[in-house]
C-alpha positions as a LaTeX table, in Angstrom:
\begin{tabular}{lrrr}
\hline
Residue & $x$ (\AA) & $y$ (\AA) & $z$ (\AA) \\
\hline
Unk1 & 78.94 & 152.56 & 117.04 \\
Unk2 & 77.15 & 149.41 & 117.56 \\
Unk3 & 78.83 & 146.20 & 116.04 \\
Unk4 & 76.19 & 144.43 & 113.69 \\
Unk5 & 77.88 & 141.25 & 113.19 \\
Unk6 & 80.09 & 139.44 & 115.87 \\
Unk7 & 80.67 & 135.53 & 114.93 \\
Unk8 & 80.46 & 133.25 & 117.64 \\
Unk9 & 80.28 & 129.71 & 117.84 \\
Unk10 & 77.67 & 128.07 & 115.75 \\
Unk11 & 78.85 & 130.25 & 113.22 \\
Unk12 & 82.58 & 128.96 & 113.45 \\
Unk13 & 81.86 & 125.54 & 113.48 \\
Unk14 & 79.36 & 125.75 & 110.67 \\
Unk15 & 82.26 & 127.42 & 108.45 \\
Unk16 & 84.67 & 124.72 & 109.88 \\
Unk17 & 82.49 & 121.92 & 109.30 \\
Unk18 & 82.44 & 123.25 & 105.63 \\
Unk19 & 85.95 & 123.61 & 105.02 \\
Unk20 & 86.05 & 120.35 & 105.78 \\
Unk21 & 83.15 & 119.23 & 103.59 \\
Unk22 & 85.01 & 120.67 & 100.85 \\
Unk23 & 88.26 & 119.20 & 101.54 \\
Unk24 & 86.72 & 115.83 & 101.93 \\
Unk25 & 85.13 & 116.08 & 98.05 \\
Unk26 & 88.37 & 117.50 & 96.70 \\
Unk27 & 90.38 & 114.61 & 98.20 \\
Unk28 & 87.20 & 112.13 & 96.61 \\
Unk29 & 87.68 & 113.83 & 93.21 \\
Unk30 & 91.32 & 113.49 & 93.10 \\
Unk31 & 90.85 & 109.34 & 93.97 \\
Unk32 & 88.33 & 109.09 & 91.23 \\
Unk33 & 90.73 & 110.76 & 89.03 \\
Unk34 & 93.80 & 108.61 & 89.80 \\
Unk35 & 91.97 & 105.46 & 89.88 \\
Unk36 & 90.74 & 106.07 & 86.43 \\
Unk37 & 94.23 & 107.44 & 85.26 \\
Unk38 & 95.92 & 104.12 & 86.94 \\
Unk39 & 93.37 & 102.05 & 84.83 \\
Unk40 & 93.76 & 104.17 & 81.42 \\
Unk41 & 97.86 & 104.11 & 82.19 \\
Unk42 & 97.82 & 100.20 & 82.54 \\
Unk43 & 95.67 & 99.70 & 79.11 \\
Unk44 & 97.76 & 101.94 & 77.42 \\
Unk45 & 101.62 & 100.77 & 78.32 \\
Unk46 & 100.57 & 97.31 & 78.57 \\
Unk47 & 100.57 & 95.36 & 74.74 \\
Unk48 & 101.01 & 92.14 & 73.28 \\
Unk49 & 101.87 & 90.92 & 70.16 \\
Unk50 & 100.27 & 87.80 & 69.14 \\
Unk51 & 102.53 & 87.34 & 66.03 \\
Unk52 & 106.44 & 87.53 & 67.58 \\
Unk53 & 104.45 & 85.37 & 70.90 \\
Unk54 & 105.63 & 88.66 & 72.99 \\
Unk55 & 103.72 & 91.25 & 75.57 \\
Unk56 & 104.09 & 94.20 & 77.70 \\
Unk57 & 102.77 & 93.73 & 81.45 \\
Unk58 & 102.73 & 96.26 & 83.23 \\
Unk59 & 103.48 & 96.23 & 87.52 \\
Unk60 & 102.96 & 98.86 & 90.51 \\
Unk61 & 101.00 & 101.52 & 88.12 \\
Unk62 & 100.87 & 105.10 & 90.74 \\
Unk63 & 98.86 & 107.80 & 89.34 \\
Unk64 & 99.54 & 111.50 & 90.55 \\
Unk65 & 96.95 & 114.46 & 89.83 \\
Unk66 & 98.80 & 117.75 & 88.83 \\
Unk67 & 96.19 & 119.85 & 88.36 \\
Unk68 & 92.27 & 119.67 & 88.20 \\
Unk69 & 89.94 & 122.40 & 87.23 \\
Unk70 & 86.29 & 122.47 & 86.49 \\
Unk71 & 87.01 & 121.19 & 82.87 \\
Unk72 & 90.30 & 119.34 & 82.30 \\
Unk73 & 92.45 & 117.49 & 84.43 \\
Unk74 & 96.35 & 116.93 & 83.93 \\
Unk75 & 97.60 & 113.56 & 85.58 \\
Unk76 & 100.84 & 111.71 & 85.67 \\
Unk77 & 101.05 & 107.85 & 85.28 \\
Unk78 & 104.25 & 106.14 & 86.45 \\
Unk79 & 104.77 & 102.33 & 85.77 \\
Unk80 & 106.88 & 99.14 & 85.48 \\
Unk81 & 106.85 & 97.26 & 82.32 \\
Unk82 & 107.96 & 93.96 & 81.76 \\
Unk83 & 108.79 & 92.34 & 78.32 \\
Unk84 & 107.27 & 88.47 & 78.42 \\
Unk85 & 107.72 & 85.88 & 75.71 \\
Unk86 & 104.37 & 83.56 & 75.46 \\
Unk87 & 105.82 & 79.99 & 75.92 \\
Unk88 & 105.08 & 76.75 & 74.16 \\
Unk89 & 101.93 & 75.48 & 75.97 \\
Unk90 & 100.18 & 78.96 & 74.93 \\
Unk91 & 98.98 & 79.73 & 78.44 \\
Unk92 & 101.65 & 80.84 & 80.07 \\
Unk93 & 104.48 & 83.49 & 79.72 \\
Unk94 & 108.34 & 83.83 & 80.63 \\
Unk95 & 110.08 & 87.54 & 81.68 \\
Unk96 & 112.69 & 88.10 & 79.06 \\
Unk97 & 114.29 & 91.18 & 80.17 \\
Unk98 & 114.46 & 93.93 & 83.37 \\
Unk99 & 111.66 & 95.81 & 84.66 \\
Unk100 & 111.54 & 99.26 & 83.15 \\
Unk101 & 110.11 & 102.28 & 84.57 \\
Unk102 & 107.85 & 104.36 & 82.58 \\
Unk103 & 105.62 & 107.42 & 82.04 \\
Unk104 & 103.31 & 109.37 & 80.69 \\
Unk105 & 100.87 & 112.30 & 81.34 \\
Unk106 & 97.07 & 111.69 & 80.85 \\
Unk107 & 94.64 & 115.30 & 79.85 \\
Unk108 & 90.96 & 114.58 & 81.01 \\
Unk109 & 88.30 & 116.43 & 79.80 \\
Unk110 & 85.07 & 116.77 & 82.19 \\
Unk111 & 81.81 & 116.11 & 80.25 \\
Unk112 & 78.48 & 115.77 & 81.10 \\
Unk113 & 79.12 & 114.46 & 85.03 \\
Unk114 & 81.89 & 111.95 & 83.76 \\
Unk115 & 85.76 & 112.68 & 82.59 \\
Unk116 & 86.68 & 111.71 & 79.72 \\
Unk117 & 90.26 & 110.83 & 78.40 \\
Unk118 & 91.66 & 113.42 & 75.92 \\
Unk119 & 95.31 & 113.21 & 75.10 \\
Unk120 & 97.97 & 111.03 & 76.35 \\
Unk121 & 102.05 & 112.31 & 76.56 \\
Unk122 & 104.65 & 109.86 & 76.27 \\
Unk123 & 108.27 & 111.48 & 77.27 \\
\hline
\end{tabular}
C-alpha cells in the first residue's frame, strides 16, 4: 500500500512557524488585557476625598490574566495603596500611614473588537 501523505520539511516548518504565530498573538492579547486591567485597577483603588483633605494613591499596580476565552476574560489586580493627607498649600500631599497591599478581580466582556469592563471583586 502506497503512503499518500508523508510530511516533510516545508510542511513542518510551515506548521511550526504557525504555532508560533499563534503563540505570539496569545501572548499580545494577554498584554492588552493586563495593561488595561492595570489601568482599570489603579482608577478603581485609587480615591480622594476632597472634604476630610485625604486620598488613596495607589503604587506598583501588577495585573495577572486567569483565564481568557473568546467572550470574557477573568483578571487579577494586585496593588499598594497609600493613605495621603492634602497639606496646607493645597498642592501637595503627606503619607499618613503604611503601604497596604490590595486586590481585586476584574470580568471583561469582549464586544464588538474591544473588551469591555464588566464586574469588579473586592475580597
Amino acid at each position: 500500500m502506497d503512503k499518500i501523505f508523508t510530511p516533510n520539511r516545508i510542511f513542518v516548518l510551515f506548521c511550526a512557524a504557525l504555532v508560533a504565530i499563534w503563540a505570539c498573538l496569545q501572548f499580545v492579547s494577554n498584554q492588552l488585557l493586563s495593561a488595561m486591567a492595570e489601568r482599570d485597577g489603579k482608577a478603581i483603588m485609587g480615591w480622594t476625598w476632597p472634604q476630610l483633605k485625604l486620598a488613596e494613591r495607589v503604587n506598583s499596580v501588577h495585573a495577572q490574566v486567569i483565564s481568557r476565552s473568546g467572550t470574557d476574560a477573568v483578571v487579577k489586580v494586585s496593588a499598594q495603596q497609600t493613605l495621603e493627607k492634602l497639606l496646607d498649600d493645597g498642592i501637595s500631599y503627606q503619607d499618613v500611614g503604611k503601604p497596604t497591599d490590595c486586590s481585586a478581580t476584574l470580568r471583561y466582556y469582549h464586544n464588538n473588537k474591544s473588551w469591555i469592563l464588566g464586574g469588579v471583586e473586592l475580597p
